[in-house]
BALUM-503340 format. One record per atom (N, C-alpha, C): residue in three letters; x, y, z; atom name. Coordinates in Angstrom, 1 decimal. Layout:
N
- ALA/X/Y/Z/CA
...
This chain:
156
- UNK/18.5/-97.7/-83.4/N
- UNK/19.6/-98.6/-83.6/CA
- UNK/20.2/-99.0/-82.3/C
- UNK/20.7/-100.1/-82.0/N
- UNK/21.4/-100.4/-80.5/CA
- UNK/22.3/-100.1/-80.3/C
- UNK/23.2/-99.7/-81.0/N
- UNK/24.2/-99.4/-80.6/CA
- UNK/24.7/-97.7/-80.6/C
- UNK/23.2/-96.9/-80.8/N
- UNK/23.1/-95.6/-80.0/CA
- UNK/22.4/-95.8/-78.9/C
- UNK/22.9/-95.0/-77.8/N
- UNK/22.0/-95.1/-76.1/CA
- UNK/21.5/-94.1/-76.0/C
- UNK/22.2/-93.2/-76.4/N
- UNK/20.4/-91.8/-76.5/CA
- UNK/21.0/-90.5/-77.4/C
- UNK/20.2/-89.6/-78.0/N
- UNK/20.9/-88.8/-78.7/CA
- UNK/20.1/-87.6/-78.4/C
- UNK/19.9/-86.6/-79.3/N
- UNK/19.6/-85.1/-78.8/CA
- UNK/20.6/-84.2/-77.9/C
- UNK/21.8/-84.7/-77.9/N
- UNK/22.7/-83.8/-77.2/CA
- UNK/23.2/-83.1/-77.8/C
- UNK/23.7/-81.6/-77.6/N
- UNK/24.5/-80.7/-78.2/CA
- UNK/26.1/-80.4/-78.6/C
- UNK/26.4/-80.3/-76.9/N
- UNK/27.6/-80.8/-76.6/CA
- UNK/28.2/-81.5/-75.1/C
- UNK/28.3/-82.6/-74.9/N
- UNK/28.5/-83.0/-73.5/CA
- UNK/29.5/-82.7/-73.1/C
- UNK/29.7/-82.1/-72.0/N
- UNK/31.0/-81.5/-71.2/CA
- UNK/31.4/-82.6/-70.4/C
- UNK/30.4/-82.8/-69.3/N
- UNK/31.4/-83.7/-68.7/CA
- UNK/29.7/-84.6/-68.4/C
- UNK/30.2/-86.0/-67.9/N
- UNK/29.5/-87.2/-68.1/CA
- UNK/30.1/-87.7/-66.5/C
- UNK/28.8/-88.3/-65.9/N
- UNK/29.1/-89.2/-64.4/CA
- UNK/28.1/-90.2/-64.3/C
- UNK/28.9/-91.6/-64.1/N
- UNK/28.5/-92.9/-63.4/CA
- UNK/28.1/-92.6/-62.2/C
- UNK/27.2/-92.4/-61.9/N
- UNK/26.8/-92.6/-59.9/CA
- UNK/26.2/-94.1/-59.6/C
- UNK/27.4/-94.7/-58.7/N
- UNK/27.4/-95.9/-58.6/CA
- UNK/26.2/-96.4/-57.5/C
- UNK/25.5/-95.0/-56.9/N
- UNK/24.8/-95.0/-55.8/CA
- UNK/23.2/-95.6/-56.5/C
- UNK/23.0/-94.8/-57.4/N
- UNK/21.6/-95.3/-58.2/CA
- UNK/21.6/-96.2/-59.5/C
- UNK/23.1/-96.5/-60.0/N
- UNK/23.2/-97.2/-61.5/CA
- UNK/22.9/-96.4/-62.2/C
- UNK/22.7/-94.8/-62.0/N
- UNK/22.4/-94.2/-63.4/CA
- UNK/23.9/-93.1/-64.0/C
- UNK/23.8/-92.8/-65.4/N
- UNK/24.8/-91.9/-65.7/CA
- UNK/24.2/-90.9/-66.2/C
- UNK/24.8/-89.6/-65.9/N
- UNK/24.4/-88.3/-65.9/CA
- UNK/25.4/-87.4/-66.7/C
- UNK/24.9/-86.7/-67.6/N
- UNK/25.6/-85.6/-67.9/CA
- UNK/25.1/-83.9/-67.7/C
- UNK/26.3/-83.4/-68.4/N
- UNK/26.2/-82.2/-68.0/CA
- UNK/26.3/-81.6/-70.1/C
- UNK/25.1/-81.1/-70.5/N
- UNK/25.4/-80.7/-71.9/CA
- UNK/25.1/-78.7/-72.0/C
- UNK/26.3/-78.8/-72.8/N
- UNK/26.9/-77.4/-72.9/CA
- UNK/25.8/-77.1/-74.2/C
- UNK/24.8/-76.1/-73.7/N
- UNK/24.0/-75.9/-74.7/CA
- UNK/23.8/-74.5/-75.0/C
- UNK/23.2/-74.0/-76.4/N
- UNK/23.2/-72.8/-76.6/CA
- UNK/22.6/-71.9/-75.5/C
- UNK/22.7/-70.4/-76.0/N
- UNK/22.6/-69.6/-74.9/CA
- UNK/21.0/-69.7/-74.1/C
- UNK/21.7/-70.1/-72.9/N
- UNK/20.4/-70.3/-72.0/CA
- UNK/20.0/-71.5/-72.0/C
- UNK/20.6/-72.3/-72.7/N
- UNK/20.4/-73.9/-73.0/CA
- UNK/21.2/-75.0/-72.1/C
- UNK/22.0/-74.5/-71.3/N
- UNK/22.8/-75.6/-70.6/CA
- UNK/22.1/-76.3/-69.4/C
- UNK/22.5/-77.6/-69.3/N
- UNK/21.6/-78.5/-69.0/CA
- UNK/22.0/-79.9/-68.2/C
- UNK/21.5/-80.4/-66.9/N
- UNK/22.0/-81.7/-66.6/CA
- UNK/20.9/-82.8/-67.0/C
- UNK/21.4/-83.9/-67.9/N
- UNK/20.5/-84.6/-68.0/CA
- UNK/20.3/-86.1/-67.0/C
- UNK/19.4/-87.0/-67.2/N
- UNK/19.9/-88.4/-66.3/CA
- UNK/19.5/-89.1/-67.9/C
- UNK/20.4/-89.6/-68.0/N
- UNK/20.7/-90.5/-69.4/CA
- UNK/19.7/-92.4/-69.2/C
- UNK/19.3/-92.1/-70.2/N
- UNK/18.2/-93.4/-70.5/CA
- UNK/18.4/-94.0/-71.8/C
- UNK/18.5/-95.2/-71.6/N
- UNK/18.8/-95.6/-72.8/CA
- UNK/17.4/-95.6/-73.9/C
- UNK/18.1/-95.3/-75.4/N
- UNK/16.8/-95.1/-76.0/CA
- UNK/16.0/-93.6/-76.3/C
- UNK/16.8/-92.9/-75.2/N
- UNK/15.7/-91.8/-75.1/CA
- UNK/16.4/-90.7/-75.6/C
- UNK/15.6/-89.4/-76.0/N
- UNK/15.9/-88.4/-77.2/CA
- UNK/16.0/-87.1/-76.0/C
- UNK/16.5/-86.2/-76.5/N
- UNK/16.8/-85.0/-75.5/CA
- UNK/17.0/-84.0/-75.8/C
- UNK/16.3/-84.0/-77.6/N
- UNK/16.1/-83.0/-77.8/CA
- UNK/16.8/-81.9/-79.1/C
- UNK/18.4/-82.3/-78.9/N
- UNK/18.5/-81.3/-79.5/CA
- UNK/18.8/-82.0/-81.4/C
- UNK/18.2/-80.9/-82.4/N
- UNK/18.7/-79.3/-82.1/CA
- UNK/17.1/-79.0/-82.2/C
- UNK/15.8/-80.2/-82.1/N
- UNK/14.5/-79.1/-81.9/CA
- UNK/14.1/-79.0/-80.5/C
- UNK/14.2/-79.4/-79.3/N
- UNK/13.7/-78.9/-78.4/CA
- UNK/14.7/-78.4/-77.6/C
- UNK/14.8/-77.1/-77.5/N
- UNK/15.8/-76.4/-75.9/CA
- UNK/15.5/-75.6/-75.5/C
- UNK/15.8/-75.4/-74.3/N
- UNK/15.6/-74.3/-73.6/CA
- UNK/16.2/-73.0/-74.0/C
- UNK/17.4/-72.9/-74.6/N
- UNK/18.1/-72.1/-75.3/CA
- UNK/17.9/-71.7/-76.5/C
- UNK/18.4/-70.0/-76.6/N
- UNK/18.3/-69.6/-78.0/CA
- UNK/20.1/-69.8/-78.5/C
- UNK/19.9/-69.6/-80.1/N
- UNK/21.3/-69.1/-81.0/CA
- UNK/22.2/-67.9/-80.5/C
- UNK/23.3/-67.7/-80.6/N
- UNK/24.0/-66.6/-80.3/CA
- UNK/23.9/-65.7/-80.6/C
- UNK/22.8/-65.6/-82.3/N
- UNK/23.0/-64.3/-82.4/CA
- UNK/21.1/-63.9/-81.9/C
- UNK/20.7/-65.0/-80.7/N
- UNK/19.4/-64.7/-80.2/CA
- UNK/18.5/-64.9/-81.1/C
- UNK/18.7/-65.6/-82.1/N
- UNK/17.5/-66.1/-83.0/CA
- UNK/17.0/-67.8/-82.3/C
- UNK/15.5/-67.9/-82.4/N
- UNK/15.0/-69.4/-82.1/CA
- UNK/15.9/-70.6/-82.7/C
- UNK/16.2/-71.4/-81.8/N
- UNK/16.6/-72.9/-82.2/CA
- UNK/15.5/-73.6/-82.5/C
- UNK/15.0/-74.5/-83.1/N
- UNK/13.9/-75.4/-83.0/CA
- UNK/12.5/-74.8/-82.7/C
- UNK/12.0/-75.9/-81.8/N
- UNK/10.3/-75.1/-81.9/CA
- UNK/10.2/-74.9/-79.8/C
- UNK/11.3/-74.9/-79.6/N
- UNK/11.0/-74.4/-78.2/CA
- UNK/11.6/-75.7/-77.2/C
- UNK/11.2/-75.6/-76.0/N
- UNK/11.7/-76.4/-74.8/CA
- UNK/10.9/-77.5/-74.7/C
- UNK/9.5/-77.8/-74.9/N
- UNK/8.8/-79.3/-74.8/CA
- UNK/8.7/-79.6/-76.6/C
- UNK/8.7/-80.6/-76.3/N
- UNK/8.0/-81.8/-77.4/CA
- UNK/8.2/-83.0/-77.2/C
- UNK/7.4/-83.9/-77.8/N
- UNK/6.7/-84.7/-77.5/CA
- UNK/7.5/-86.0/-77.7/C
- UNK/8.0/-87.0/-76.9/N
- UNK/9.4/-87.9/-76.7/CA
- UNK/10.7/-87.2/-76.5/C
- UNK/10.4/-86.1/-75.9/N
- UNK/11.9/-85.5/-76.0/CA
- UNK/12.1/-85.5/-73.8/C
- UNK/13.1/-86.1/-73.0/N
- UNK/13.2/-86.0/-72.1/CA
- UNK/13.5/-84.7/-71.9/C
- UNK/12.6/-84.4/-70.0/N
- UNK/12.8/-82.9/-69.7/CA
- UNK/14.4/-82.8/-69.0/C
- UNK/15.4/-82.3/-68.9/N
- UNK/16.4/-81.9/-68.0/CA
- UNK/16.2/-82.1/-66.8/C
- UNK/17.0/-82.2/-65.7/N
- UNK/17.1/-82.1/-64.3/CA
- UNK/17.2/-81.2/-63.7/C
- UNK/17.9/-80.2/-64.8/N
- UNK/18.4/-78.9/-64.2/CA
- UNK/18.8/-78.2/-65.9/C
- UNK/18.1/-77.2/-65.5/N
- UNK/18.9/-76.0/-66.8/CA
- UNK/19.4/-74.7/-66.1/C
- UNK/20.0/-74.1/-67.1/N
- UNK/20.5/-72.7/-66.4/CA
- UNK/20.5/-72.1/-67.3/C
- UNK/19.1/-70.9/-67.3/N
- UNK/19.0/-69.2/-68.3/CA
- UNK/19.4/-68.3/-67.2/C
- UNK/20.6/-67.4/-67.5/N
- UNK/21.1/-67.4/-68.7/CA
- UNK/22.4/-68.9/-68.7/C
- UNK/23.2/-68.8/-69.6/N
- UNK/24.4/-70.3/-69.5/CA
- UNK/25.3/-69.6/-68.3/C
- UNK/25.7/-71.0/-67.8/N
- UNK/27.3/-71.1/-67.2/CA
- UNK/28.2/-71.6/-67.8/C
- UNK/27.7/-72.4/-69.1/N
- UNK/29.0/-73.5/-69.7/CA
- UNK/29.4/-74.1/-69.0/C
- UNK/28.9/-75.3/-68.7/N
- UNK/29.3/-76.0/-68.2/CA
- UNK/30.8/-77.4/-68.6/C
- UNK/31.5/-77.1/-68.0/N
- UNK/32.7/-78.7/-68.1/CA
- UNK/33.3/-79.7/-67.8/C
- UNK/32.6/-80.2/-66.6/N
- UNK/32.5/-81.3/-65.8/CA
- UNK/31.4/-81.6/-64.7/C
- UNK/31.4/-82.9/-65.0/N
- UNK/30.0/-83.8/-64.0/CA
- UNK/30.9/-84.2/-62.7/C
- UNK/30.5/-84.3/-61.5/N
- UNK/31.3/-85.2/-60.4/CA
- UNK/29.8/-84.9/-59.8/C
- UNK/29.9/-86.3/-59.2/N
- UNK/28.7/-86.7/-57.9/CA
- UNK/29.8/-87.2/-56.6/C
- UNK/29.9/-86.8/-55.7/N
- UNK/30.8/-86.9/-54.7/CA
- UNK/30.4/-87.6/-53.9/C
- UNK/31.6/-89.1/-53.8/N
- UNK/31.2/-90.2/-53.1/CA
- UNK/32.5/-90.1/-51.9/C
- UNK/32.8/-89.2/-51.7/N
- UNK/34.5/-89.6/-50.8/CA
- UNK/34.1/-89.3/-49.7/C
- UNK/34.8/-89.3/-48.8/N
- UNK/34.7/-89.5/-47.4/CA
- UNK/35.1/-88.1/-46.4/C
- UNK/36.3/-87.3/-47.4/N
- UNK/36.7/-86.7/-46.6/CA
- UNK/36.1/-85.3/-46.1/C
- UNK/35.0/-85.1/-47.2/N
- UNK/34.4/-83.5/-46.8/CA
- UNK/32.8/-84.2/-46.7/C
- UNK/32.5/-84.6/-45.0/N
- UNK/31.2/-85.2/-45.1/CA
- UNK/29.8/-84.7/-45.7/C
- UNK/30.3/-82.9/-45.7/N
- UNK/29.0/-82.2/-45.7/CA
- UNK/28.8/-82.6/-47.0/C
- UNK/29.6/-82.7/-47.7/N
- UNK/29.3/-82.7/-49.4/CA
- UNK/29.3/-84.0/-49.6/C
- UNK/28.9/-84.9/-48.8/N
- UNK/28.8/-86.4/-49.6/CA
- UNK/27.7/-86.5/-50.5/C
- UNK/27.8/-87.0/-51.5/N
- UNK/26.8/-87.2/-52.5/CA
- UNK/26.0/-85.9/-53.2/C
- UNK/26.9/-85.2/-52.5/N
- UNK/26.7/-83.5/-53.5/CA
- UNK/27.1/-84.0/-55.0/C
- UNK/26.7/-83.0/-55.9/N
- UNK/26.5/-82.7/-57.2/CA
- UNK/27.8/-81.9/-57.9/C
- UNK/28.6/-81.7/-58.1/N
- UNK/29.5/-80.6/-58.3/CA
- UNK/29.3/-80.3/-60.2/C
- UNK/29.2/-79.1/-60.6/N
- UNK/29.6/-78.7/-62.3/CA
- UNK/30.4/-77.8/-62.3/C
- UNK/31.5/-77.9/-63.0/N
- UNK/32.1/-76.7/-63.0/CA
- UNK/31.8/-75.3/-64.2/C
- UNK/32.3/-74.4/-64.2/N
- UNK/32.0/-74.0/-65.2/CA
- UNK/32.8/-72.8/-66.0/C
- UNK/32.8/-72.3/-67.5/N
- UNK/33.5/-72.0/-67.6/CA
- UNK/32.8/-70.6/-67.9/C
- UNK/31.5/-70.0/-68.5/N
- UNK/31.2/-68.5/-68.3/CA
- UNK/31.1/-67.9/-67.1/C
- UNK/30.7/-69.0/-66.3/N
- UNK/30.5/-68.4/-64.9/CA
- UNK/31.8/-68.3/-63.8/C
- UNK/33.0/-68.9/-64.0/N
- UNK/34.0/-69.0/-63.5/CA
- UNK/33.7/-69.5/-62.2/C
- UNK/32.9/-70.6/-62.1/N
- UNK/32.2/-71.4/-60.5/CA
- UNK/32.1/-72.4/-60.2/C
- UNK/32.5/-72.7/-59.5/N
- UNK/31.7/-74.2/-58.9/CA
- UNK/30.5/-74.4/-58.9/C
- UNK/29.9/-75.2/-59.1/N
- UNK/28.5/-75.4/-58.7/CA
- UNK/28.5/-76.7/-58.1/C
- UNK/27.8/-76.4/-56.4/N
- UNK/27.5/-77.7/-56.1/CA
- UNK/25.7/-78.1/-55.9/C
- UNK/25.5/-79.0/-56.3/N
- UNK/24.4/-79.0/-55.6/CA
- UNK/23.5/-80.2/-55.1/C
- UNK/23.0/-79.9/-54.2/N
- UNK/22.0/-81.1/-53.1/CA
- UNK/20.8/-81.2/-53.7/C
- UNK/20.7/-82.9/-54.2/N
- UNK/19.3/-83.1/-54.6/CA
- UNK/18.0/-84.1/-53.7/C
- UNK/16.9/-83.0/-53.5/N
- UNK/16.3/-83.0/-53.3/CA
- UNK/14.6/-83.3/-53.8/C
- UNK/14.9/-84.8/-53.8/N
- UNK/13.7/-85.7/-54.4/CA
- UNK/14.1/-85.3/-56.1/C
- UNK/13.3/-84.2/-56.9/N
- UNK/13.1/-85.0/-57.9/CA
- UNK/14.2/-83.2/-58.6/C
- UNK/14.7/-82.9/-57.6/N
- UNK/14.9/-81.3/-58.1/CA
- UNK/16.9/-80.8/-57.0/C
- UNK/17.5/-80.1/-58.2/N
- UNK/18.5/-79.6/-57.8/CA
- UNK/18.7/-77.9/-57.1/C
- UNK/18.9/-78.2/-55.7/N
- UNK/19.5/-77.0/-55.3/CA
- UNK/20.7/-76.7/-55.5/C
- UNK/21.0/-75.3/-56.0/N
- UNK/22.3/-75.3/-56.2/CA
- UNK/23.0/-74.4/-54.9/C
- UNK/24.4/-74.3/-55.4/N
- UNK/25.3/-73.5/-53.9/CA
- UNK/26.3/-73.4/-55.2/C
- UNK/26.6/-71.8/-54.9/N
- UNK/27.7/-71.5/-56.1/CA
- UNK/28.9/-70.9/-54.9/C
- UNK/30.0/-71.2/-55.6/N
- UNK/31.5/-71.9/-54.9/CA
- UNK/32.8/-71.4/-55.6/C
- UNK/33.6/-70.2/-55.2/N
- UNK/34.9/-69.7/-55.8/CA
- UNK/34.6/-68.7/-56.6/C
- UNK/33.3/-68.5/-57.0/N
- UNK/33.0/-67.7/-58.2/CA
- UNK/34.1/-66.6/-58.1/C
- UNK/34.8/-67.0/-59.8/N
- UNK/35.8/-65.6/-59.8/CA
- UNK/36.9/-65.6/-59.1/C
- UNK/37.4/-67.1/-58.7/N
- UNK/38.3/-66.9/-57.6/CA
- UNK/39.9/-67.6/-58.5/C
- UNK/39.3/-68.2/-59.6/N
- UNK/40.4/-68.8/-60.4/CA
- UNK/40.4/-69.0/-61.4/C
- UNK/39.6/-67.9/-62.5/N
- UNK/39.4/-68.1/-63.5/CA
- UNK/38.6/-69.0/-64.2/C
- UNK/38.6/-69.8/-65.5/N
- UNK/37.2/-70.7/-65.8/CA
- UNK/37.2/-72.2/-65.0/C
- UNK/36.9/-73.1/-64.4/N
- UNK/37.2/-74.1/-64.2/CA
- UNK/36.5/-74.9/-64.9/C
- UNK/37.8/-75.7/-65.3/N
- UNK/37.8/-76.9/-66.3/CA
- UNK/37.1/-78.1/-66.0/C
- UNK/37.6/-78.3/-64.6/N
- UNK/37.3/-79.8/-64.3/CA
- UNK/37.1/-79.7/-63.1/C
- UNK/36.6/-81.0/-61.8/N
- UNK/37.0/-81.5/-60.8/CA
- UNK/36.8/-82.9/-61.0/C
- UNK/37.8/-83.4/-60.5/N
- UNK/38.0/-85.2/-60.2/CA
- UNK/38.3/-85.1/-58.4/C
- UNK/38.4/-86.4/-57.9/N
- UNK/38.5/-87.2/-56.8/CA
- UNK/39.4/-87.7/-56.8/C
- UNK/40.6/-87.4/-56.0/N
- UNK/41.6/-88.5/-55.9/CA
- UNK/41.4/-90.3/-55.2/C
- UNK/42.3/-90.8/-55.5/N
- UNK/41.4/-92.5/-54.9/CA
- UNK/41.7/-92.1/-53.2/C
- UNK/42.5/-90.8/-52.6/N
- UNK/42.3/-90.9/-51.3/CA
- UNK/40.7/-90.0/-50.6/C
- UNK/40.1/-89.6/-51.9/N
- UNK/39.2/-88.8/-51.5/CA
- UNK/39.0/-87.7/-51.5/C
- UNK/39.9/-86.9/-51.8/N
- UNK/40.3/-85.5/-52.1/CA
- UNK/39.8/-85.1/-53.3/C
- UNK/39.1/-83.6/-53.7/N
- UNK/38.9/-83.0/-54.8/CA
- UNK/39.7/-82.1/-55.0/C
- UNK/39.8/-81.9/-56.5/N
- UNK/40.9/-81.2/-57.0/CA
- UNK/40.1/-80.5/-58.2/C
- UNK/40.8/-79.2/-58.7/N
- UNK/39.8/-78.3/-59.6/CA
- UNK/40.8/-78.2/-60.5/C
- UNK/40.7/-78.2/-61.9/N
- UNK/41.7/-77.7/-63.1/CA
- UNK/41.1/-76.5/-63.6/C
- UNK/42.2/-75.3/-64.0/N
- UNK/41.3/-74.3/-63.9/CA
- UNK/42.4/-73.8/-64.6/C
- UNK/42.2/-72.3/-65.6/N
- UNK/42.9/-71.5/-66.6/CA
- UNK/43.9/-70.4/-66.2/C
- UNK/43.3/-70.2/-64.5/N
- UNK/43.8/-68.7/-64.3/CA
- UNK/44.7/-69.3/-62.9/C
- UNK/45.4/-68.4/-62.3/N
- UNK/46.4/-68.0/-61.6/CA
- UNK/46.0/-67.1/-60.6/C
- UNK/46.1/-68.0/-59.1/N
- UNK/46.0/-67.4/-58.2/CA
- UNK/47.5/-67.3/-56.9/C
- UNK/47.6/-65.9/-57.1/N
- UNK/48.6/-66.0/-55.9/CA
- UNK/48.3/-65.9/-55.0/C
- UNK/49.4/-66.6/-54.0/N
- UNK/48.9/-66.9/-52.5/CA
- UNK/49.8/-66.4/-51.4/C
């Protein structure tokens, strides 16, 4: 139908326009060992609930496994989960090293995740782990600045 753009997702945490390539990317919160960044295509299937990398919580099979046949592969998964809850591709100016870094946050792993892509594959760099509880989000302010929303309480 046209007026779905792609389906087989679980649950999407956070979702990014990267203005640099025209494409949008998410980030989907999938069962255990199932979390996942996808690059979104219109039309195209992703799987869930028969293909994932991930099992059920109580460790029983989902579906018939990680490939099948029209189902797009991920860009990035993570066994075991981090829970993931926001997408940012970083386009600001003020922290050069991280231009066009990848940022997820997350909420079992209580981390940042940044990471630098490399042709067709994500390296990651993990960031605060444990330093502020789960984080929720990061956004960009319009001066360029990132900012983290987060559960816990850190004194300073």
């Amino acid at each position: 139908m046209p007026e779905i753009f792609t389906y087989g997702h679980r649950n999407p945490q956070g979702i990014h326009y990267n203005s640099t390539d025209g494409q949008v990317y998410i980030a989907d919160h999938g069962p255990k060992g199932g979390d996942k960044i996808n690059k979104l295509i219109a039309g195209k299937n992703y799987g869930w609930p028969v293909a994932t990398c991930g099992k059920d919580y109580n460790d029983e099979k989902v579906g018939i496994g990680s490939r099948y046949s029209g189902v797009e592969k991920p860009l990035h998964y993570w066994d075991p989960s981090v829970a993931p809850s926001s997408l940012l591709i970083y386009g600001g100016e003020n922290y050069q090293n991280w231009r066009n870094s990848w940022f997820v946050t997350t909420l079992r792993e209580r981390t940042l995740i940044r990471f630098v892509r490399s042709e067709n594959q994500l390296i990651e760099e993990r960031l605060y782990r444990n330093q502020f509880g789960r984080i929720r989000k990061i956004e960009i302010s319009p001066a360029g600045d990132l900012f983290l929303l987060t559960d816990g309480v850190r004194a300073v």
